[in-house]
BADRENTOR-145546 format. One line per 3 residues: for each residue x negated, y negated, z negated of C-alpha. Coordinates in nm, 4 decimals, always signed. Layout:
<atoms>
X/Y/Z ~ ...
</atoms>
This chain:
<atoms>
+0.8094/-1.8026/-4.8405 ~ +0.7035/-2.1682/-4.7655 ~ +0.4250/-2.1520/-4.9683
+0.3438/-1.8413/-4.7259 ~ +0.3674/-1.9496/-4.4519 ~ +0.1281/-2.2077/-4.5093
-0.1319/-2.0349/-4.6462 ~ -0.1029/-1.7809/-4.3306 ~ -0.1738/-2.0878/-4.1260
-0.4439/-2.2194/-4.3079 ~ -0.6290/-1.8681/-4.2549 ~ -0.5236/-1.8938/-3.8816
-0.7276/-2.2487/-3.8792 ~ -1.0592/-2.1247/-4.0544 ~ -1.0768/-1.8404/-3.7994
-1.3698/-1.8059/-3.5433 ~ -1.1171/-1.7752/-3.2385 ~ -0.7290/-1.8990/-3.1494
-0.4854/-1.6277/-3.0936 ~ -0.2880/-1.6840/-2.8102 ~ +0.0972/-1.7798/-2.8766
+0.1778/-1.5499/-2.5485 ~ +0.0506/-1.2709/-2.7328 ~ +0.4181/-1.1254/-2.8402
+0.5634/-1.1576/-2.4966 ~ +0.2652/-0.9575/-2.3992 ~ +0.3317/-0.7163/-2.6404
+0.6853/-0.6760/-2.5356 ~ +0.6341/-0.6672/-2.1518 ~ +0.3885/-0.3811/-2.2273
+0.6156/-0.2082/-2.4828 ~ +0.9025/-0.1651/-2.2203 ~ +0.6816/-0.1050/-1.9675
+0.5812/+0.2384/-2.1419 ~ +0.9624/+0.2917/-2.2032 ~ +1.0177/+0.2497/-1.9093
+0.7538/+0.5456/-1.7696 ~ +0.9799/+0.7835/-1.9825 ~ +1.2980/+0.7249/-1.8166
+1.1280/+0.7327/-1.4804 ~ +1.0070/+1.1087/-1.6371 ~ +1.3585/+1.1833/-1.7183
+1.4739/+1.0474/-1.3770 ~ +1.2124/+1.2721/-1.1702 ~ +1.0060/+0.9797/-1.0543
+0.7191/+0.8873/-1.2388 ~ +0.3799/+0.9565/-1.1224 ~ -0.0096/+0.9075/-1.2372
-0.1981/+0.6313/-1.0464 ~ -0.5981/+0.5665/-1.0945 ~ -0.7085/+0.2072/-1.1368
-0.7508/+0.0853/-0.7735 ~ -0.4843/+0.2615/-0.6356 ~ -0.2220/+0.0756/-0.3736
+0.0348/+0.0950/-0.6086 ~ +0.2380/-0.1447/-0.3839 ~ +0.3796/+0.1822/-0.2167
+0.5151/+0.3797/-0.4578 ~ +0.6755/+0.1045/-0.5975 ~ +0.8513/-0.0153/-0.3247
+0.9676/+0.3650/-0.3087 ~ +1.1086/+0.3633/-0.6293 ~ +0.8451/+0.5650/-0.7793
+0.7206/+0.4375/-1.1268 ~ +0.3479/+0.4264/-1.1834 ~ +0.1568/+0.4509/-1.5480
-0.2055/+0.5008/-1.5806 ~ -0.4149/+0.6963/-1.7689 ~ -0.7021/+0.4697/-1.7737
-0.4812/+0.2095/-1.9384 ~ -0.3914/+0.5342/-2.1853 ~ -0.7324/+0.5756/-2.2621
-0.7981/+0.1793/-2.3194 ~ -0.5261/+0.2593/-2.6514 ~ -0.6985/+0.5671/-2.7267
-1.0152/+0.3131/-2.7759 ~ -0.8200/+0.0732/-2.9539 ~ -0.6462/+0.3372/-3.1763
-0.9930/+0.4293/-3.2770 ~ -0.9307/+0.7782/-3.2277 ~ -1.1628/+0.8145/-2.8776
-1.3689/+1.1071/-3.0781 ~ -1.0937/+1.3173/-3.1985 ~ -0.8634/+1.2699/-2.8597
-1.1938/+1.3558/-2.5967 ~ -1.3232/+1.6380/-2.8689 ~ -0.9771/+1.8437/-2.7160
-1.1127/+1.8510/-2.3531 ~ -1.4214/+1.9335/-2.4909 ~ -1.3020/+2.2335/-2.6702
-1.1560/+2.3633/-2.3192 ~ -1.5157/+2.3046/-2.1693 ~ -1.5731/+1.9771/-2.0346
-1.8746/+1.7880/-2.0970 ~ -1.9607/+1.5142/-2.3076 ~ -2.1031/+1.3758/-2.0163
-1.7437/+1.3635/-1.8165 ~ -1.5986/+1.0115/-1.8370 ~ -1.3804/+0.9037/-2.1816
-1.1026/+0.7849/-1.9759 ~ -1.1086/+1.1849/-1.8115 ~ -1.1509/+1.3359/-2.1093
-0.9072/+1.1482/-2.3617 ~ -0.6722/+1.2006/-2.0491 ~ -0.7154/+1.5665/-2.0462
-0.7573/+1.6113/-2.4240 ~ -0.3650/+1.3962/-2.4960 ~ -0.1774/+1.6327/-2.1945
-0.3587/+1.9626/-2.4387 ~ -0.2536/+1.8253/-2.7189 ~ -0.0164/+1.5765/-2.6903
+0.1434/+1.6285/-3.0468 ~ -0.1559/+1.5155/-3.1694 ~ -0.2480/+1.2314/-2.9415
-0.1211/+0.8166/-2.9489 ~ +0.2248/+0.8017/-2.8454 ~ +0.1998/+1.1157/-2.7771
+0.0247/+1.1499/-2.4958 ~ +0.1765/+0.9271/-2.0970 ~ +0.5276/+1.1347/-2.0201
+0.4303/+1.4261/-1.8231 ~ +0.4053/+1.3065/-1.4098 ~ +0.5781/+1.4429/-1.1160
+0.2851/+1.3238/-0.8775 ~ -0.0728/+1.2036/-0.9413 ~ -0.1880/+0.9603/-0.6991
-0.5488/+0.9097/-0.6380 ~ -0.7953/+0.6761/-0.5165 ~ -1.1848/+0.7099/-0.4693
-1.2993/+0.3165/-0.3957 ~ -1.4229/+0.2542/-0.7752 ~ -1.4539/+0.6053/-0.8934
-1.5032/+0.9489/-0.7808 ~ -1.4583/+1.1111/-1.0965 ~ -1.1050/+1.0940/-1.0205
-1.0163/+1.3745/-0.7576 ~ -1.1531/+1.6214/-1.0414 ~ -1.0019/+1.4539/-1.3364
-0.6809/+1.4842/-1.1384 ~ -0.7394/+1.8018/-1.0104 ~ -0.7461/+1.9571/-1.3678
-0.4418/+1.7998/-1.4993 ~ -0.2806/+1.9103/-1.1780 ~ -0.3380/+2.2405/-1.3146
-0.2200/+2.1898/-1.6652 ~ +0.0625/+1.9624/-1.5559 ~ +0.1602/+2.1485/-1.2179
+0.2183/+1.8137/-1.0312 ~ +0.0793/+1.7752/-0.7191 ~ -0.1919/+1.5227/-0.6199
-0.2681/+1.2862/-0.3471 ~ -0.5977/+1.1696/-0.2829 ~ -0.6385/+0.8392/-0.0871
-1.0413/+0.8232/+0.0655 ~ -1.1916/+0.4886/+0.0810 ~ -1.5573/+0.5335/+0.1961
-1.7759/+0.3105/+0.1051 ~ -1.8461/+0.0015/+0.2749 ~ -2.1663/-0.1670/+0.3606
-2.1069/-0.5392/+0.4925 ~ -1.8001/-0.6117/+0.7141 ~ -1.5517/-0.3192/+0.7423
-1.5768/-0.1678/+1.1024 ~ -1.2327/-0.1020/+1.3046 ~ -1.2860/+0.2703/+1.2378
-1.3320/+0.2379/+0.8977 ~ -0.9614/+0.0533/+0.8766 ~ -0.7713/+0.2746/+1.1350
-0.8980/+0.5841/+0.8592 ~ -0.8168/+0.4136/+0.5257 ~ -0.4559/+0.3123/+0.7279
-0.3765/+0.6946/+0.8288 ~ -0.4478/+0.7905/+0.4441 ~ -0.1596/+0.4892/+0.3783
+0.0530/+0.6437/+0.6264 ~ -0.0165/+0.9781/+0.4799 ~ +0.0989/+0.8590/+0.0965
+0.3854/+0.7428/+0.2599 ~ +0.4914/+1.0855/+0.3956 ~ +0.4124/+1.2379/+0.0871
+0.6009/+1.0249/-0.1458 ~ +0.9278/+1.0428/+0.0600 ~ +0.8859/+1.3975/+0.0856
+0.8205/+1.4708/-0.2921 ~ +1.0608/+1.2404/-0.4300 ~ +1.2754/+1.2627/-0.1417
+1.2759/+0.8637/-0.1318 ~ +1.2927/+0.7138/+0.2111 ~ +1.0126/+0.4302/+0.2913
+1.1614/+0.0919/+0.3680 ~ +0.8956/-0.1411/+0.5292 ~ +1.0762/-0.4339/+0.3763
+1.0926/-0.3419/+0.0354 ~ +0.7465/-0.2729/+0.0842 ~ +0.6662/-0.6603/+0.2075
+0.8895/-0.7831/-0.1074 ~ +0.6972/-0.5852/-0.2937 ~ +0.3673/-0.6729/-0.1863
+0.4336/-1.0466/-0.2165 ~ +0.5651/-1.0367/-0.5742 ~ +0.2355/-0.8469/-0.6234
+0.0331/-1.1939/-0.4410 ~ +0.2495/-1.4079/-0.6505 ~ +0.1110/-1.2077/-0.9868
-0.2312/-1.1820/-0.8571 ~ -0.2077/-1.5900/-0.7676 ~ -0.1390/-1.6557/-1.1421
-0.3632/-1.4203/-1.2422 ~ -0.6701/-1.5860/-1.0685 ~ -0.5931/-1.9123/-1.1754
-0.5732/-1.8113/-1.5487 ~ -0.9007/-1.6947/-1.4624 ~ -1.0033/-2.0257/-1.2786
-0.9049/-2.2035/-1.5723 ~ -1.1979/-2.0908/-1.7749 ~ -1.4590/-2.2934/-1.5839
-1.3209/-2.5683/-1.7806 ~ -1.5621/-2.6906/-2.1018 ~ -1.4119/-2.5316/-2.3633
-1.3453/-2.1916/-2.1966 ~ -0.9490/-2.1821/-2.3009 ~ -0.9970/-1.8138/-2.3022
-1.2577/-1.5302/-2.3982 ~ -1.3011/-1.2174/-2.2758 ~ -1.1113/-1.0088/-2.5410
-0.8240/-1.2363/-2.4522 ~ -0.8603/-1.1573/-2.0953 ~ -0.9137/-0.7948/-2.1262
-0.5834/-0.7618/-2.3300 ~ -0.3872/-0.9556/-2.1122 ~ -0.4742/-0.7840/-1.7832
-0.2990/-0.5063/-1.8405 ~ +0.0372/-0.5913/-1.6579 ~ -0.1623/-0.7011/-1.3699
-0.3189/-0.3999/-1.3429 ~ -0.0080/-0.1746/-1.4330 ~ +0.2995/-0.3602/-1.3051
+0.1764/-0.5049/-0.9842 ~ +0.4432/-0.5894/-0.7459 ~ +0.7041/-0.6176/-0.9877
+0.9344/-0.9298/-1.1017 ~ +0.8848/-0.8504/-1.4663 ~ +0.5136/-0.9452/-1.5113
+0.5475/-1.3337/-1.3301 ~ +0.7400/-1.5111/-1.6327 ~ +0.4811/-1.3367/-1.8621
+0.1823/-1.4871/-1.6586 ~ +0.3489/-1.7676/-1.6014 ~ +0.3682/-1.8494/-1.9920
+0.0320/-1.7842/-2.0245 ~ -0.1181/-1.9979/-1.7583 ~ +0.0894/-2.2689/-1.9237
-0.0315/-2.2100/-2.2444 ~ -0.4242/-2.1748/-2.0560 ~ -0.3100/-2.5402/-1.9472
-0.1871/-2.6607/-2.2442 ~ -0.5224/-2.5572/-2.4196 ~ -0.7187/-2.7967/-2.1562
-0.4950/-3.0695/-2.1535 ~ -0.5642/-3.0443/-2.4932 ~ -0.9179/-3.0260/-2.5416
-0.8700/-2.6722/-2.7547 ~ -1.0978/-2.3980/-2.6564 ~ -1.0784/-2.0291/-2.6796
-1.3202/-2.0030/-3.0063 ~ -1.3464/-2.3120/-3.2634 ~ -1.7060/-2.4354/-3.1645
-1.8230/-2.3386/-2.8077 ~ -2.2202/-2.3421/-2.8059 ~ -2.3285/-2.0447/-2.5960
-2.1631/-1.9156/-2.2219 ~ -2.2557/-1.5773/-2.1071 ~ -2.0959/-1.3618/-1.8241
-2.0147/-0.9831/-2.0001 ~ -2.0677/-0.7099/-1.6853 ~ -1.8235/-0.3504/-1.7104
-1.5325/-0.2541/-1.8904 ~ -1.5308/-0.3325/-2.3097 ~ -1.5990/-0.0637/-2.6021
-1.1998/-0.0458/-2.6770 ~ -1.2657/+0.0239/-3.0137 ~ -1.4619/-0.2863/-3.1688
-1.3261/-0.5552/-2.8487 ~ -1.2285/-0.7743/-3.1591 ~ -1.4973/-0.7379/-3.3684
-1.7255/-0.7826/-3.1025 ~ -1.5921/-1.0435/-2.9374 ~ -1.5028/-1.2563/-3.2769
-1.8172/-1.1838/-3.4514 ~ -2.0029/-1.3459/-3.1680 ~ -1.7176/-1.6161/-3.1658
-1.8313/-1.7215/-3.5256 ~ -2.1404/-1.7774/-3.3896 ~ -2.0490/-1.9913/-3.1252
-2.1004/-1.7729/-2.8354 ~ -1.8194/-1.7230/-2.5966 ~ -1.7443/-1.5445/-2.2739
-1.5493/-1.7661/-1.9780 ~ -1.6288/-1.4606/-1.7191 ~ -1.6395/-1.0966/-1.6539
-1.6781/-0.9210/-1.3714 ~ -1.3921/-0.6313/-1.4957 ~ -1.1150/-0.9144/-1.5218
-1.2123/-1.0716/-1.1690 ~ -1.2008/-0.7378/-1.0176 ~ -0.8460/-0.7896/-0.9761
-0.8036/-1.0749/-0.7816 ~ -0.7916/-0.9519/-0.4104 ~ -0.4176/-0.9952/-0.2418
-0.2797/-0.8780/+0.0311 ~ -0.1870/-1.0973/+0.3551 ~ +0.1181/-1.1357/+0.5591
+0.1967/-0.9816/+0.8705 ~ +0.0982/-0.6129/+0.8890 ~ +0.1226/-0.5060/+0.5269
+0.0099/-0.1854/+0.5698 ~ -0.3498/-0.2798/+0.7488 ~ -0.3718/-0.5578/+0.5004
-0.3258/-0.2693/+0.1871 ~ -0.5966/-0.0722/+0.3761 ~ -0.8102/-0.3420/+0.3815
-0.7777/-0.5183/+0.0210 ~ -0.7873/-0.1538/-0.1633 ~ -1.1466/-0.0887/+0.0694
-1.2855/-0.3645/+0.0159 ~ -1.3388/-0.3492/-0.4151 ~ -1.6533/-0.4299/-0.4292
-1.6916/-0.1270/-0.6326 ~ -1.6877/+0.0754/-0.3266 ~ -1.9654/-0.2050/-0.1600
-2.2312/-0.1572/-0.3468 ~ -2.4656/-0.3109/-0.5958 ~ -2.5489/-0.5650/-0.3691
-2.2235/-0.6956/-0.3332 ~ -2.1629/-0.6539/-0.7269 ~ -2.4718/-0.8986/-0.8068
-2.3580/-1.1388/-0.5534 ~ -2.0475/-1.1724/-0.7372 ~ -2.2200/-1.2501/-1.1215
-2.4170/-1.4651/-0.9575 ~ -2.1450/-1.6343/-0.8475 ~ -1.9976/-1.6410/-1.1453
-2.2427/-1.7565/-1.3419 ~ -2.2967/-2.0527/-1.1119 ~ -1.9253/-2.1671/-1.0882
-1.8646/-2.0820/-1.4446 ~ -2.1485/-2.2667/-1.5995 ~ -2.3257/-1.9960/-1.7682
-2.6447/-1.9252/-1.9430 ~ -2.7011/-1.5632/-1.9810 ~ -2.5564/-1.2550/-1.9280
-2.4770/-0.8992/-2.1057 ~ -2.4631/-0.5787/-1.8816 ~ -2.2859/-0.3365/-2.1166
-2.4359/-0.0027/-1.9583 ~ -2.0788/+0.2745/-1.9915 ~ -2.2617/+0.6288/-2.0816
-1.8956/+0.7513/-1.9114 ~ -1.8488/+0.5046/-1.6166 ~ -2.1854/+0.5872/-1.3945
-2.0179/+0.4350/-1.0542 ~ -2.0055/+0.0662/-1.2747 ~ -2.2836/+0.1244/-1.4488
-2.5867/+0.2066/-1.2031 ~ -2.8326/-0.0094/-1.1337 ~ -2.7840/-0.1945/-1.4053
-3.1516/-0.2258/-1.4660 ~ -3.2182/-0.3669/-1.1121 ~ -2.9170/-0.6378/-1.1516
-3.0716/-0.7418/-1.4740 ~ -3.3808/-0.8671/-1.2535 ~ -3.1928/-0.9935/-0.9588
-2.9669/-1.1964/-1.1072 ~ -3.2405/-1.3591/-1.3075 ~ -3.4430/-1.4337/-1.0107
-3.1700/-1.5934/-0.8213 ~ -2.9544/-1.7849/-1.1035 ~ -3.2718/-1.8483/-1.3846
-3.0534/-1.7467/-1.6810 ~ -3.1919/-1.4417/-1.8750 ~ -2.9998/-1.1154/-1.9422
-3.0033/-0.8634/-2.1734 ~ -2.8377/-0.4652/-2.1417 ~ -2.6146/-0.2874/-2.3831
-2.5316/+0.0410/-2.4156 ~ -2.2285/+0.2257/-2.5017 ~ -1.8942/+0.3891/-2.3938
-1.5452/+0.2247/-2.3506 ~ -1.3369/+0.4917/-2.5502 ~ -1.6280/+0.7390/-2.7184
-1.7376/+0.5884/-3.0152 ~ -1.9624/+0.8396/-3.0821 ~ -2.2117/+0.6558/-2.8153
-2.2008/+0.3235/-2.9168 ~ -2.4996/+0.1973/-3.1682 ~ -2.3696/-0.1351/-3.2719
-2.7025/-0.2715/-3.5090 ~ -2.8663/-0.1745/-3.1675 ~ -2.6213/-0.4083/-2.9817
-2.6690/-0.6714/-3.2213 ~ -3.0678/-0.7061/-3.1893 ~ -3.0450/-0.6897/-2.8201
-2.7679/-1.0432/-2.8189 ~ -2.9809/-1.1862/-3.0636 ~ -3.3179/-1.1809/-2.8224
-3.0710/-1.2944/-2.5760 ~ -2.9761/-1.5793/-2.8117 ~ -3.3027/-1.6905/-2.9205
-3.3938/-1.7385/-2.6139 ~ -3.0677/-1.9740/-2.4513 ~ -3.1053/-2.1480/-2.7964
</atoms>
């Protein structure tokens, strides 16, 4: 067993990347988290929430939130994208519909023959339109196969500054979920539950951006596989107590790695920023292979996406506001201010755009960021193109030339 043991951690040592030690209490936290969605099923309170959604609310209602784009991210990972999207396709929806939609649609058809089988049915689905508008359909069509109702929250888009208007709208849509929720689950609304709630969700979201602070640091202490996995409570378990010892833990093991010297991957030789959300299905083999080769990923714009808190005083205007305000729903303008901001405070020398055949809202103008950000920061770019749960799109030998022009010319 000894003997073991040792050689286990000799093949840990010759690896390309560190595993993080916080990895299991991720594991667990996420684990009980979908546990937990089928008691709140059982209990008559669970409902569907799209990434972006102020989830703040029905939490501090008592009404338990999973989400299907998180579903979909396993789908990837399960490496069964094809099979799960091939059973909305068989009712009729397109190839070209989003993965997330279709896997999402494909597991509540078939759940039998889905992961996990398929998110506990929902009593509500709970939309928002400020980084996607595929979702009022996608919801609309499980409303019909599920029979729960759904409630759309409208975000226009935003320019520059938000305008009063704009804020006194997005507030009355807040005020609307509100009515809905306590008349649907028959919960009443409690302002300060909803402040508790909203600080514990600033106190995750605090942690959260300084784990992602941390990676300015020479060696990065994490890369973006490491980040993409453990961004999942943050996204699903905002505003709850369970999710700060977790992040806690791993800040203090991000620290430990600095204090240290130890970086993310064993030789650091190449930064580059990675743009949209990651092919599920190869993340590690993507991610590591480049890792052998010294190349290694201190920022994304996905992971920093989720760094926007909420303010004291009037929580409700300050929900309107954060949620608005993605820069999702500001434009492309606003999107390539941010890489080049992170390329400049992260000490970076090149980026990948990974172009999502499913997520068009992310992905457009891709081509005209490429330029941009080269004209303004000096480091070159390169696009990739792919899907985040349909394998079927994703050419990797294709991939692979495109990083290694990238590469030859940082080198």
């Amino acid at each position: 067993m000894a003997h073991n043991s040792t050689v286990e951690a000799s093949q840990e040592d010759q690896k390309a990347y560190r595993k993080l030690h916080t990895r299991v209490q991720h594991r667990e936290i996420m684990t009980l988290h979908y546990f937990g969605a089928k008691t709140a099923q059982q209990e008559g309170r669970l409902a569907w929430v799209t990434s972006g959604f102020p989830v703040e609310i029905p939490v501090s209602m008592g009404v338990y939130p999973v989400y299907p784009e998180q579903y979909g991210a396993i789908v990837g990972s399960e490496k069964v994208g094809p099979k799960v999207c091939g059973f909305a396709e068989d009712l009729g929806f397109s190839q070209e519909l989003c993965s997330y939609a279709r896997c999402s649609i494909g597991s509540v058809q078939k759940p039998d023959q889905s992961p996990m089988f398929g998110l506990p049915t929902p009593q509500a689905l709970l939309t928002c339109n400020n980084i996607c508008g595929t979702v009022l359909r996608w919801y609309e069509a499980v409303s019909q196969m599920t029979g729960a109702p759904v409630y759309a929250l409208d975000t226009p888009p935003l320019e520059e500054t938000q305008p009063a208007h704009h804020l006194v709208y997005v507030r009355s849509g807040l005020e609307g979920l509100i009515a809905f929720l306590s008349q649907h689950f028959h919960r009443p609304f409690d302002e300060a539950a909803l402040e508790k709630t909203a600080y514990l969700s600033n106190d995750a979201i605090d942690l959260w951006v300084k784990i992602l602070n941390a990676c300015k640091n020479k060696p990065t202490p994490l890369n973006c596989a490491d980040r993409f996995i453990a961004m999942a409570p943050i996204v699903s378990m905002r505003g709850t107590q369970e999710i700060l010892q977790y992040y806690q833990a791993l800040l203090q093991e991000v620290e430990n790695r600095i204090k240290q010297g130890v970086g993310a991957i064993r030789e650091e030789r190449v930064r580059l920023l990675w743009d949209n959300i990651p092919p599920w299905y190869v993340i590690f083999r993507l991610f590591n292979g480049l890792a052998e080769r010294g190349v290694v990923f201190p920022a994304d714009t996905y992971t920093h996406a989720w760094s926007g808190g909420i303010e004291r005083g009037d929580v409700l205007e300050s929900i309107a506001r954060t949620y608005s305000n993605v820069y999702l729903n500001k434009g492309l303008s606003a999107k390539i201010d941010i890489m080049c901001r992170l390329i400049k405070e992260f000490s970076l020398e090149g980026f990948v755009l990974f172009s999502v055949r499913s997520c068009k809202r992310y992905s457009i103008g891709q081509m005209i960021a490429k330029e941009q950000i080269t004209e303004r920061t000096g480091v070159p770019g390169v696009i990739i193109e792919g899907d985040m749960v349909d394998s079927r799109l994703l050419n990797e030998a294709q991939i692979q030339t495109r990083i290694d022009a990238l590469l030859e010319m940082i080198l």
